[in-house]
PATI-461643 format. One record per residue (C-alpha): residue in one letter; y, x, z. Coordinates in steps of 0.2 Angstrom, whole numbers, plus 5000, padded with zeros to 4 digits. Last residue first. Example, Ala and Ser with C-alpha at 12.3 -4.5 7.8 and 13.67 -1.06 7.14 Angstrom:
S499550685036A497850625039
This chain:
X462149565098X464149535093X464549545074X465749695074X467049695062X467849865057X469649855046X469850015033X471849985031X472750065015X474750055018X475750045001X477150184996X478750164985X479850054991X481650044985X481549854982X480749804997X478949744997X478149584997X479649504996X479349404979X480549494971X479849654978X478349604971X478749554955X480049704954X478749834958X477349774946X477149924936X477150034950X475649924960X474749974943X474850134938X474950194958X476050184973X476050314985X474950324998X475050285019X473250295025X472450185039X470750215046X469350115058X470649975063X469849845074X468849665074X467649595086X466649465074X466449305079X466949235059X468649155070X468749335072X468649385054X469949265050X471249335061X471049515058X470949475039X472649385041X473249515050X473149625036X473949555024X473849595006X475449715009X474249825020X473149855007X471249835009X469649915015X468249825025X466949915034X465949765043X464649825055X463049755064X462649715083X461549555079X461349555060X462649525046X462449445032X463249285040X464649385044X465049435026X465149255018X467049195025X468049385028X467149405009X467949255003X469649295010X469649445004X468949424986X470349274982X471749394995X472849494983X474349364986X474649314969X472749304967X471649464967X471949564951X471249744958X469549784948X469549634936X470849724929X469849834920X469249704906X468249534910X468349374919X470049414927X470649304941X471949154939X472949144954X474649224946X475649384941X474449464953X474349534970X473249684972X471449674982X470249694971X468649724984X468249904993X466749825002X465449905017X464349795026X463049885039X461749835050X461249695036X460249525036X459449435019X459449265013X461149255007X460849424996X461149394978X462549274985X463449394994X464749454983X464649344967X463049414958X462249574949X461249664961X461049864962X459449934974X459850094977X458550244979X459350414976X459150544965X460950584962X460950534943X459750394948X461050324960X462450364949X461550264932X461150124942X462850124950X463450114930X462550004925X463049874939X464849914938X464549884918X463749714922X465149664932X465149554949X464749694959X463249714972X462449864979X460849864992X460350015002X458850045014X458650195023X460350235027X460450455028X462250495028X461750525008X461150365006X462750295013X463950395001X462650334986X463150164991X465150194995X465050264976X464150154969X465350164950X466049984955X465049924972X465949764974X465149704990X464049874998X462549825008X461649935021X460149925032X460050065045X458150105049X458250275041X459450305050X461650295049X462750315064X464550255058X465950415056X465250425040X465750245034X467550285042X467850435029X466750325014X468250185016X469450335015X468750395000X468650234992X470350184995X471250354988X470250324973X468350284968X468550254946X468650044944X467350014931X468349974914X467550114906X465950174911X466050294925X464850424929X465050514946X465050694951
């Protein structure tokens, strides 16, 4: 069971796929792990429990931060949860294993949500202001021979994460792939996004993509 403050994203069809590629990575004591918009910490605690033995948690939000606190002492686990800007509480420091479920939705328009629930999936009108930032900043907290376990749609454009991640000198695949109906929010904005040719007008599923970069050793 997980708390959940309100307006921290509640773990969904993404974050269960994420935490099925994130078990399917060798996890010691040794292993090093950071998890980018942590929400309710539920990649973190995952981690803990596949035995990592040093685990870091970042979100933006004060209430995500709370409420991973809250979960990891809940589950009797030691996490270590930052408030800050994806990497930048932890630009000094080096990781075996990156995990992030970031907003990812396109929105009305470019301007990102400082507060309220929506700061959980408004990601610029091409859902890609977190993605592009974390394919930037994420290899450089990576050490020699770590992992990237990045979740996205596939209408947010895959390929260019693919792209981006290996001009970042990572070797990049896919570590899991779902099709899922569309939710509240990707239902509500059908017509933009069909109008916008992101979709077609009688489509009614997205693609969720788990993409793996490996930083070479």
């Amino acid at each position: 069971m997980l708390l959940r403050i309100p307006g921290v994203y509640p773990p969904q069809d993404d974050t269960w796929l994420l935490a099925g590629a994130l078990a399917e990575h060798p996890l010691s004591p040794l292993t090093r792990v950071l998890d980018i918009c942590t929400g309710t910490g539920a990649l973190a605690l995952r981690a803990a429990q596949l035995g990592a033995g040093s685990i870091t948690a970042v979100d933006i939000s004060r209430r995500a931060v709370l409420t991973a606190r809250l979960n990891a002492r809940l589950h009797g686990h030691t996490v270590r949860v930052l408030q800050g800007n994806l990497t930048a509480p932890v630009r000094a420091e080096y990781f075996d294993l990156v995990t992030s479920n970031p907003p990812y939705v396109p929105a009305q328009d470019d301007r990102l949500p400082d507060t309220g629930i929506a700061q959980a999936w408004d990601a610029g009108t091409d859902g890609r202001a977190l993605l592009d930032r974390i394919c930037a900043q994420a290899p450089d907290v990576l050490a020699p021979g770590g992992t990237l376990l990045l979740a996205q749609s596939a209408l947010s454009g895959v390929d260019k994460t693919h792209v981006m991640l290996e001009e970042h000198g990572l070797q990049v695949d896919i570590a899991a792939r779902r099709e899922i109906p569309f939710g509240p929010v990707l239902t509500g904005r059908r017509h933009l996004l069909a109008a916008r040719g992101i979709i077609t007008a009688d489509q009614r599923t997205e693609e969720i993509v788990v993409i793996r970069g490996r930083q070479h050793t």
